[in-house]
DRENTORKOL-3810 file (N, C-alpha, C; in nm, 4 decimals):
REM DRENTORKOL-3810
@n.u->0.8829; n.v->1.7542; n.w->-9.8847; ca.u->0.9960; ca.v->1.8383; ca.w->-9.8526; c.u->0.9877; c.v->1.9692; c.w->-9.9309
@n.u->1.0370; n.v->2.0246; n.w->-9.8613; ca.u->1.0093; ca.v->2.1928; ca.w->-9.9169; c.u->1.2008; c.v->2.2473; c.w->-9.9735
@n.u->1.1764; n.v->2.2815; n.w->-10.0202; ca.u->1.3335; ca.v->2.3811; ca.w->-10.0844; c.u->1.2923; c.v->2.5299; c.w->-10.0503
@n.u->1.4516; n.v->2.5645; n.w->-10.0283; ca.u->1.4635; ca.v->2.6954; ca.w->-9.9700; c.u->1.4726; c.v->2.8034; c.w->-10.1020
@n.u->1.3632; n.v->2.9099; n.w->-10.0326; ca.u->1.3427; ca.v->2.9833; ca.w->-10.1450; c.u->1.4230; c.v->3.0764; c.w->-10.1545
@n.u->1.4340; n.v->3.1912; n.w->-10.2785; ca.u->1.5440; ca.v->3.2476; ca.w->-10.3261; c.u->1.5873; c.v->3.3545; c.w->-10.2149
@n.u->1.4869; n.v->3.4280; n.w->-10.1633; ca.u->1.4925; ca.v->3.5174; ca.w->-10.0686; c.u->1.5702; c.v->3.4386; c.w->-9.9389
@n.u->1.5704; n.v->3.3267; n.w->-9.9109; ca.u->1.6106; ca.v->3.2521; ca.w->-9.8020; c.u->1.7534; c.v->3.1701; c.w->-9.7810
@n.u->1.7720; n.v->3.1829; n.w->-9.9341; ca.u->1.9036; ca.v->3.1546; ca.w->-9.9568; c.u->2.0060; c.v->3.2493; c.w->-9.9767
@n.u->1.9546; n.v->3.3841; n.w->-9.9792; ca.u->2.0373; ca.v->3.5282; ca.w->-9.9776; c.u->2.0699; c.v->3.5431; c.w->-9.8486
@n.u->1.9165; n.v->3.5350; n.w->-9.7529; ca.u->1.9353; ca.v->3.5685; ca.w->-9.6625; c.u->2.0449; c.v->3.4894; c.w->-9.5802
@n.u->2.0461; n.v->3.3833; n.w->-9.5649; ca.u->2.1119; ca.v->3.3141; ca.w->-9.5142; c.u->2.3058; c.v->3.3099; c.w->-9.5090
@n.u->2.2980; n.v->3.3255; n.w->-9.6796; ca.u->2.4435; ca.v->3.3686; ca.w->-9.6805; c.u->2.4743; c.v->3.5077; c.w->-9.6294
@n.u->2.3891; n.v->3.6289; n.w->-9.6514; ca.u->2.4428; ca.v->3.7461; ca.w->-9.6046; c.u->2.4345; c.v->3.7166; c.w->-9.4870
@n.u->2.3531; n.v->3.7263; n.w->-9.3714; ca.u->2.3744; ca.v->3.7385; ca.w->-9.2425; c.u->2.5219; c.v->3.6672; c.w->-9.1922
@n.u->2.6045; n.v->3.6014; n.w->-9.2698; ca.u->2.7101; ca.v->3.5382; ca.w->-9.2278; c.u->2.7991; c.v->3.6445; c.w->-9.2681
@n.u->2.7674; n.v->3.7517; n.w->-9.3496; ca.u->2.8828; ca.v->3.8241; ca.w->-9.4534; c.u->2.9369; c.v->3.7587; c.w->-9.6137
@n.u->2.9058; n.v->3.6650; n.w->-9.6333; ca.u->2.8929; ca.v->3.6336; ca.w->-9.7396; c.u->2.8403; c.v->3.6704; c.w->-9.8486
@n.u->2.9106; n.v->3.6792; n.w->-9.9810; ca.u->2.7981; ca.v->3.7454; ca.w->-10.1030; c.u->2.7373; c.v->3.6206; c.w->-10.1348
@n.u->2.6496; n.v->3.6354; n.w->-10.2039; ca.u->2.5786; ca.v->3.4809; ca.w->-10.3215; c.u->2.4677; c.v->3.5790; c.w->-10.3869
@n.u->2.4544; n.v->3.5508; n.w->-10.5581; ca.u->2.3904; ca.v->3.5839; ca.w->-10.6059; c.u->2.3840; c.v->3.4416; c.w->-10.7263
@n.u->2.2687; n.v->3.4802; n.w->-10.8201; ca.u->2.2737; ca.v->3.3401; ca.w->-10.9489; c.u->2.3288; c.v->3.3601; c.w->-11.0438
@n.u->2.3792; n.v->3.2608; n.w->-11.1246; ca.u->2.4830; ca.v->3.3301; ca.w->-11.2114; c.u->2.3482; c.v->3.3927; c.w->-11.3563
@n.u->2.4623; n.v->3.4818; n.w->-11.3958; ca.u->2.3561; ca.v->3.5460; ca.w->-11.5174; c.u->2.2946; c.v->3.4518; c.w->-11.6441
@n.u->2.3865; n.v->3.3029; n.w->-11.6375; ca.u->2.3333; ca.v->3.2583; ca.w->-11.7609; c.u->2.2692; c.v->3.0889; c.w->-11.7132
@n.u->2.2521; n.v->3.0596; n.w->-11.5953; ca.u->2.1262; ca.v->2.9697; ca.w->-11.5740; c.u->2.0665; c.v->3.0181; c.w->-11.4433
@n.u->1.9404; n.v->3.0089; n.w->-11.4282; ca.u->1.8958; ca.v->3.0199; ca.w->-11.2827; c.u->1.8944; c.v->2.9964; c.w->-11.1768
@n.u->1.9426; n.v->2.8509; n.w->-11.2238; ca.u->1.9650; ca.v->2.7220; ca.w->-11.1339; c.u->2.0895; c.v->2.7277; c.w->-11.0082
@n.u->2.1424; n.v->2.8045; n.w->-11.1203; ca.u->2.3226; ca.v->2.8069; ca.w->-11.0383; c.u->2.3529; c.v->2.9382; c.w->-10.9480
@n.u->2.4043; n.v->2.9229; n.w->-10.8497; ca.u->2.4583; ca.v->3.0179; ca.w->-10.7911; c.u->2.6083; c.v->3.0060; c.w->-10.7959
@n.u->2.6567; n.v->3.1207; n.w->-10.7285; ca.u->2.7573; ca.v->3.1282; ca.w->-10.6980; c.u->2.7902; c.v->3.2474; c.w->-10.5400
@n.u->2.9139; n.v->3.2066; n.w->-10.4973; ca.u->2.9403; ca.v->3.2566; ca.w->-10.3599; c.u->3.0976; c.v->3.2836; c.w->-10.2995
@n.u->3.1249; n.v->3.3351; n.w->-10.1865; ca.u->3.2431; ca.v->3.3408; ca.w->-10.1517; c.u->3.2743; c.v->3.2931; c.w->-10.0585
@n.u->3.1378; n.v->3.2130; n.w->-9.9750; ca.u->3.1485; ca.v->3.1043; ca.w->-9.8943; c.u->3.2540; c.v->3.0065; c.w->-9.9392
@n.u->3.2843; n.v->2.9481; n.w->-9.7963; ca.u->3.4364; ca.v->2.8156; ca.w->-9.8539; c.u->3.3058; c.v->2.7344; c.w->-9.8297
@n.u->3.3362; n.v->2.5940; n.w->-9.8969; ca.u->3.2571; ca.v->2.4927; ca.w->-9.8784; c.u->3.1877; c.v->2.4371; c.w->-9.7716
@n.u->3.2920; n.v->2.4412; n.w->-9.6509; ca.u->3.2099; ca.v->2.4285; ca.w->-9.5311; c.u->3.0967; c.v->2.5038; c.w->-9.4881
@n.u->3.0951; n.v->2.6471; n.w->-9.4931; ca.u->3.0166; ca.v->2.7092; ca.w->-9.4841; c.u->2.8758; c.v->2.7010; c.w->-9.5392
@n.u->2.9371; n.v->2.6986; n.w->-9.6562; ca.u->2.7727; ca.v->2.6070; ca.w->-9.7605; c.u->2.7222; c.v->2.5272; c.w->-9.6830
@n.u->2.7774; n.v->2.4056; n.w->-9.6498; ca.u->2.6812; ca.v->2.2697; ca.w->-9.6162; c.u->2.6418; c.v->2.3329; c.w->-9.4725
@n.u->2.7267; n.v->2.4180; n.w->-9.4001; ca.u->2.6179; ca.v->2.4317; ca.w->-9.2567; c.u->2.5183; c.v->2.4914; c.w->-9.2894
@n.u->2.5152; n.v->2.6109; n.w->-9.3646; ca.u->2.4236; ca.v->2.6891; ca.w->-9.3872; c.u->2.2751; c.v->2.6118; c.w->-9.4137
@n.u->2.2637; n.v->2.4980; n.w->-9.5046; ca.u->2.1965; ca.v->2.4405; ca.w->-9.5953; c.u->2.1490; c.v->2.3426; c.w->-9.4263
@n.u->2.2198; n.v->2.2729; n.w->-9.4288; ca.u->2.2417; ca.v->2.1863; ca.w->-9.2759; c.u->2.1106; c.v->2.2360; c.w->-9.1804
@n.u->2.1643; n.v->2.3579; n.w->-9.1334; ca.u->2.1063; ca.v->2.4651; ca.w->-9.0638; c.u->1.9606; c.v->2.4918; c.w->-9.0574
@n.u->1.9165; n.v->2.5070; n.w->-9.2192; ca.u->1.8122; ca.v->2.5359; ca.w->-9.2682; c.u->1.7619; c.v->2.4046; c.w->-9.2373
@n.u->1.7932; n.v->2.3078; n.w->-9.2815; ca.u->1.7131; ca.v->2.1872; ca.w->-9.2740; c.u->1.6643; c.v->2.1273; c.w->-9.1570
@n.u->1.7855; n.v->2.1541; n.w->-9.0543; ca.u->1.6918; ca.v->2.1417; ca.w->-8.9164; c.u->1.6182; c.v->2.2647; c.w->-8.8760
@n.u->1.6200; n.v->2.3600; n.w->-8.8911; ca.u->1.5498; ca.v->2.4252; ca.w->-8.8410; c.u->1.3650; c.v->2.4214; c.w->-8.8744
@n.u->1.4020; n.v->2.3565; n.w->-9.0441; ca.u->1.2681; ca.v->2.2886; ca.w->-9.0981; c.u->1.1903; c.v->2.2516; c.w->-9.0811
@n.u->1.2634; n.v->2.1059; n.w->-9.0630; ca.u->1.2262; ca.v->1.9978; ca.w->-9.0059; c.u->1.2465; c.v->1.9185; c.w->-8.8905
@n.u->1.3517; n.v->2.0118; n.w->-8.8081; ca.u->1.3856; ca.v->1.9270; ca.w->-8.6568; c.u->1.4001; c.v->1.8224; c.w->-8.7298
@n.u->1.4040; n.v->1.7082; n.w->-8.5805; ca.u->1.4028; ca.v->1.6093; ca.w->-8.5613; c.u->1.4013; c.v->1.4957; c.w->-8.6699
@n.u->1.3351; n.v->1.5262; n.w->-8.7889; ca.u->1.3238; ca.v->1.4454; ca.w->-8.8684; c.u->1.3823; c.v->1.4907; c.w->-9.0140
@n.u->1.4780; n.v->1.5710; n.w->-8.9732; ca.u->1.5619; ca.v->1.5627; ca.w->-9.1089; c.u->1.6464; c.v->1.5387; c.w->-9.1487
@n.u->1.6844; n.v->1.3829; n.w->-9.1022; ca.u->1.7269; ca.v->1.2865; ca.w->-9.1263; c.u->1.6634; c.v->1.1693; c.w->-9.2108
@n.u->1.5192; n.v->1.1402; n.w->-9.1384; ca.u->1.4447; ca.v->1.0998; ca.w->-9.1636; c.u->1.4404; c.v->1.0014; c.w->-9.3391
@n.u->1.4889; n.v->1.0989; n.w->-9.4619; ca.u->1.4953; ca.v->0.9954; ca.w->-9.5919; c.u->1.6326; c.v->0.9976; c.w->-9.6315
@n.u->1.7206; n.v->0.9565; n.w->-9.5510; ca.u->1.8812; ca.v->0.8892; ca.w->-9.5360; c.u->1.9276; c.v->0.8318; c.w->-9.5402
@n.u->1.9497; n.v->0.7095; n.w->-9.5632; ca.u->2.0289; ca.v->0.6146; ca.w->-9.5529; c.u->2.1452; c.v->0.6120; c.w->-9.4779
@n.u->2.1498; n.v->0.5426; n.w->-9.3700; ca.u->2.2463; ca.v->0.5674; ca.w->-9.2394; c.u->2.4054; c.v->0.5520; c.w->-9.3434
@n.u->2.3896; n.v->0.4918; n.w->-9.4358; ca.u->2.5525; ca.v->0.4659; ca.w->-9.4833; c.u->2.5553; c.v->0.5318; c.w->-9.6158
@n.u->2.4554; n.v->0.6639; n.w->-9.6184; ca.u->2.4439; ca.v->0.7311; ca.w->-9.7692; c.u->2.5453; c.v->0.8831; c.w->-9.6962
@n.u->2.5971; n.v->0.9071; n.w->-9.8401; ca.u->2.7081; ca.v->1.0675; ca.w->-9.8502; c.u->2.6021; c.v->1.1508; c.w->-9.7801
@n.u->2.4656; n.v->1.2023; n.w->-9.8360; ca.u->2.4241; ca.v->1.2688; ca.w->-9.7505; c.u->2.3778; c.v->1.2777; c.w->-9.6173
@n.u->2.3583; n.v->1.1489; n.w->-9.5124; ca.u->2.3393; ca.v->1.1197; ca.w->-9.3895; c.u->2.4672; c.v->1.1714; c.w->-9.2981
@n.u->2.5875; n.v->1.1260; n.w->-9.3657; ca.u->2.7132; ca.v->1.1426; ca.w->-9.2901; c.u->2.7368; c.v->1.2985; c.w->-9.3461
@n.u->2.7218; n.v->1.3864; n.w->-9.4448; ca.u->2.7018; ca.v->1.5182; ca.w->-9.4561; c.u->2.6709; c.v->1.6131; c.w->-9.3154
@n.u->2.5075; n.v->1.5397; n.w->-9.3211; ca.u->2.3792; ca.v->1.6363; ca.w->-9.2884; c.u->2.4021; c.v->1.6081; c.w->-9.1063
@n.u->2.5131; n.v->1.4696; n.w->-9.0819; ca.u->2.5046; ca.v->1.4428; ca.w->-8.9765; c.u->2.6435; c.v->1.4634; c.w->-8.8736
@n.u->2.7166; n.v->1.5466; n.w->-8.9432; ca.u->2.8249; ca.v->1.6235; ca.w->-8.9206; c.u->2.7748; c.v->1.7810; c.w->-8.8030
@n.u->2.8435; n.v->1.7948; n.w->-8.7192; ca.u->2.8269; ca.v->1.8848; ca.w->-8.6253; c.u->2.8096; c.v->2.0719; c.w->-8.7477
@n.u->2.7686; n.v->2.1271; n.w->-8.6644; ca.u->2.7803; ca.v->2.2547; ca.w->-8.7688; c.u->2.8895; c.v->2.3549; c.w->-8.6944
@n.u->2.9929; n.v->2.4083; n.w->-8.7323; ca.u->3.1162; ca.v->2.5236; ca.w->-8.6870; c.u->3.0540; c.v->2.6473; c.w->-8.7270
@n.u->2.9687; n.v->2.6621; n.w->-8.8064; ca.u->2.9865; ca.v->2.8334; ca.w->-8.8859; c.u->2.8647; c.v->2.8550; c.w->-8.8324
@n.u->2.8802; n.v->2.9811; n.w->-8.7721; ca.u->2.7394; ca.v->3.0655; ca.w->-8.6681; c.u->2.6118; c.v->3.0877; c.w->-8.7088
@n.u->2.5415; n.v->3.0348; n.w->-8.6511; ca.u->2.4274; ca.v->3.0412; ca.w->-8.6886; c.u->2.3481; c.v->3.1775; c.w->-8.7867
@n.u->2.3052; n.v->3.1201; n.w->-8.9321; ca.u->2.2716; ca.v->3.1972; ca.w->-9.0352; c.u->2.1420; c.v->3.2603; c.w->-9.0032
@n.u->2.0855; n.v->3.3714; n.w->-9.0675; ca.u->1.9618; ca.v->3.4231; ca.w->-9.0343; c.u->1.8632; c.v->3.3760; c.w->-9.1622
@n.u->1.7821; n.v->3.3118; n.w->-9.1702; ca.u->1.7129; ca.v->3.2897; ca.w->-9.3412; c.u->1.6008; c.v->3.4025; c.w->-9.3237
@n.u->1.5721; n.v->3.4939; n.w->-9.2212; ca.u->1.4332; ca.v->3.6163; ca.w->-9.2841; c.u->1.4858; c.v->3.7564; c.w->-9.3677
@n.u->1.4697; n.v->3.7038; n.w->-9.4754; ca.u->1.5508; ca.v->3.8139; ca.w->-9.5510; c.u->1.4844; c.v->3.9699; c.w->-9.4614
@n.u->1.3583; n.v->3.9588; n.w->-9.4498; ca.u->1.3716; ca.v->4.1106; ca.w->-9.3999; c.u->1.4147; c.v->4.1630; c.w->-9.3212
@n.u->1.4915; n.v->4.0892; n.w->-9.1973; ca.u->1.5852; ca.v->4.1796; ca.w->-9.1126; c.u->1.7434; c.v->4.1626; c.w->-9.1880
@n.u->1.8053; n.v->4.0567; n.w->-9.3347; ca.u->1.9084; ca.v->4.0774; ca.w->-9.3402; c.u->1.9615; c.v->4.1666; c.w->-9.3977
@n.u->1.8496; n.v->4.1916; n.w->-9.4878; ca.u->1.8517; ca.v->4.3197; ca.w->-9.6293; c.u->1.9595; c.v->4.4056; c.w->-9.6128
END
């Protein structure tokens, strides 16, 4: 499995209008003005677009993230190529 890289996770929130940048004192962390829902489609989004079909695939039908990842998506489809969101 691959993780979404930094450029791809900007991109993704801006094309919605959203800010997100990392916070100044770990790397790890971001922060945003996305409401929560928005997050998980975004992320959602990315993951099928990934992996299609099979990103579900290491789930557990009765695990938090299956019933997450397996929730319909509401928030419009995100752009992840940062170079047209810039």
């Amino acid at each position: 499995m691959v993780n979404m890289q930094k450029k791809e996770v900007i991109a993704g929130f801006r094309s919605l209008g959203y800010l997100v940048g990392q916070t100044y004192y770990n790397h790890t962390l971001w922060k945003t003005n996305a409401p929560p829902e928005a997050i998980y489609d975004i992320f959602k989004q990315y993951k099928k677009e990934k992996y299609g079909e099979d990103y579900l695939k290491n789930c557990n039908e009765k695990s938090l993230p299956y019933i997450i990842l397996n929730r319909e998506i509401k928030t419009p489809e995100a752009n992840f190529d940062y170079a047209q969101v810039q």
